[in-house]
C-alpha positions in Angstrom: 7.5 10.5 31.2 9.2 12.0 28.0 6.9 10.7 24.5 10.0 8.5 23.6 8.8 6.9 27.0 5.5 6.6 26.5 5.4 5.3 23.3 7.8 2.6 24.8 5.0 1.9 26.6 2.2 1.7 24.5 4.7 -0.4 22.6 5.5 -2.9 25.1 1.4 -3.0 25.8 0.7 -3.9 22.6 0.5 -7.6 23.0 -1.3 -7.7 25.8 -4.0 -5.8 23.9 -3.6 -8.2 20.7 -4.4 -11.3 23.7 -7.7 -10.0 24.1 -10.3 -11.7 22.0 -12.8 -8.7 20.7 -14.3 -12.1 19.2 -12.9 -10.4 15.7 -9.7 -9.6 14.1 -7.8 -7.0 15.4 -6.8 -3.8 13.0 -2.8 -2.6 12.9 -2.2 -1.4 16.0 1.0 0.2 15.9 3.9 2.7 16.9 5.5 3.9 13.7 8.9 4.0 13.9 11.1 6.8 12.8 14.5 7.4 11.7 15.2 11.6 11.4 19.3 11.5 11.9 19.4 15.1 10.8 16.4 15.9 13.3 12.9 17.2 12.1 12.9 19.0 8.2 12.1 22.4 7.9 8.9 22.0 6.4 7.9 20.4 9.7 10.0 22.9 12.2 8.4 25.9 10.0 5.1 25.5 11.0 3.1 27.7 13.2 2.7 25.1 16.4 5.7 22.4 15.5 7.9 23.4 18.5 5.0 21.7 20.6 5.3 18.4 18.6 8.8 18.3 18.0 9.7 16.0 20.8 6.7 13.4 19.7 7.9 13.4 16.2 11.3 12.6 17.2 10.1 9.7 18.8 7.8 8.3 16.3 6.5 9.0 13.2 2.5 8.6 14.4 0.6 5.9 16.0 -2.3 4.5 15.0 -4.6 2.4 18.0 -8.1 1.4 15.9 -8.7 -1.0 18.6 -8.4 1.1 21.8 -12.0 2.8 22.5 -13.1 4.1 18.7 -9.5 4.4 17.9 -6.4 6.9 18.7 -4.7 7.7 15.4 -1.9 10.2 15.5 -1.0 11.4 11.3 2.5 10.6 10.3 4.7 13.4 10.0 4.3 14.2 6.8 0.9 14.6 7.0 1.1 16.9 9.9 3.2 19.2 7.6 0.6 18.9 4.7 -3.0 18.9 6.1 -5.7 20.1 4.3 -8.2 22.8 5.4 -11.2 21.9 3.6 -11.2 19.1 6.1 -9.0 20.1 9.2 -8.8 23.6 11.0 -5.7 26.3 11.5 -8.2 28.4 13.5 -10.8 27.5 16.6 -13.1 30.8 16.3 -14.8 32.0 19.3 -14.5 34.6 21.1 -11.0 34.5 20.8 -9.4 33.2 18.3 -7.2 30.1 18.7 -4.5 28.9 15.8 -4.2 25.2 16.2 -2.1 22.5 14.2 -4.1 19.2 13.7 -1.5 15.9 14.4 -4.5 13.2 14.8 -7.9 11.8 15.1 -10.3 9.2 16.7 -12.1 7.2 15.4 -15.6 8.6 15.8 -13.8 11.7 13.5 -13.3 14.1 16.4 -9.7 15.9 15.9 -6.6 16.2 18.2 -4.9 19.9 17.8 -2.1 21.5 19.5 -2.7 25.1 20.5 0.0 26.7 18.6 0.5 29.2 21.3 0.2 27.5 24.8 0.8 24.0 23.6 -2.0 22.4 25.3 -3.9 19.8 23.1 -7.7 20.1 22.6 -9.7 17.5 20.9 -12.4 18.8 18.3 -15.5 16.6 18.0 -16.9 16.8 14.3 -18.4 20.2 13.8 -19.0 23.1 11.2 -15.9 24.3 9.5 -14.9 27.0 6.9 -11.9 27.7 5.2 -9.1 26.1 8.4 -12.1 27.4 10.5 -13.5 25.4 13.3 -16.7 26.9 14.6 -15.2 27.0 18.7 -18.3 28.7 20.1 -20.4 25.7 18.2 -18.6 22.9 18.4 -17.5 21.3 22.1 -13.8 21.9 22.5 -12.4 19.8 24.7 -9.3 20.2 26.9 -7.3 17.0 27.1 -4.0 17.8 27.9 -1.9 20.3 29.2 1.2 19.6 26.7 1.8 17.1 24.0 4.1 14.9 26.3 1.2 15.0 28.9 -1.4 13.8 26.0 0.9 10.9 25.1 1.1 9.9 28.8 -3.0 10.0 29.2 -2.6 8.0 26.1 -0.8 5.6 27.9 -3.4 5.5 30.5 -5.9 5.0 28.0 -4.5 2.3 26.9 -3.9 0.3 30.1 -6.9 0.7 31.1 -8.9 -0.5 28.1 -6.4 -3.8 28.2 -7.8 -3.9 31.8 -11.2 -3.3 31.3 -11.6 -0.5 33.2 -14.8 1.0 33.4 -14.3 3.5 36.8 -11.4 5.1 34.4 -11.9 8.5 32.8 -10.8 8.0 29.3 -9.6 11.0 27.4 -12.4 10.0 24.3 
């Protein structure tokens, strides 16, 4: 599926999950919607990593899920372009150095990063950071997808399977 798709998806899911009574009220589970005519702006397209979110921010402008698992939020657009790195890495350090572009969270604080080279997405639970540095030999990367439009499709997954109360599934958080 393309991310237009699967946020089509996790739109079309949404009341099923808002029918589920968590015996207290629900947060704003949503899809933002976007409207980018002209395409993505520059200050988004010149970013080391973009070309690897391009098609998800296209589709949408984030997401945010509070009530799936300990949440999925995905950062609006314009946060993507203007993270900060006293709080969110450019780097993983380890043995090899990885640059990374943050575009969400969970709820538990972990971070969602897209390799800025390979494209695959990692999730960073809380750990030490310095200056845009995650410490990767630390801290317990995770591998969660091999491309953003394969993350958004687990996401889906996630998703129906928490509506379903799944527990055999293997959850991406």
């Amino acid at each position: 599926m393309t991310p237009s798709e699967s946020l089509d998806f996790i739109k079309a899911k949404l009341p099923e999950l808002y029918a589920i009574d968590f015996g207290y009220p629900l947060g704003d589970n949503i899809v933002r919607e976007t409207n980018r005519p002209k395409g993505l702006p520059e200050d988004f397209t010149s970013k080391r990593g973009a070309n690897w979110l391009a098609s998800l921010y296209l589709a949408c402008d984030g997401l945010s899920l509070p009530d799936v698992r300990s949440g999925y939020f995905l950062k609006p657009l314009a946060k993507v372009v203007s993270y900060d790195l006293s709080s969110e890495p450019d780097t993983i350090a380890g043995e090899v150095d990885v640059a990374v572009l943050p575009f969400g969270s969970t709820g538990d604080g972990s971070l969602f990063v897209v390799d800025c080279e390979r494209g695959r997405v990692l999730l960073l639970p809380p750990g030490l950071m310095r200056d845009g540095r995650y410490n990767g030999l630390e801290g317990k990367v995770k591998h969660i997808a091999a491309s953003v439009p394969e993350f958004v499709e687990r996401l889906c997954g996630d998703l129906q399977a928490f509506i379903n109360d799944d527990q055999q599934y293997n959850y991406m958080i």
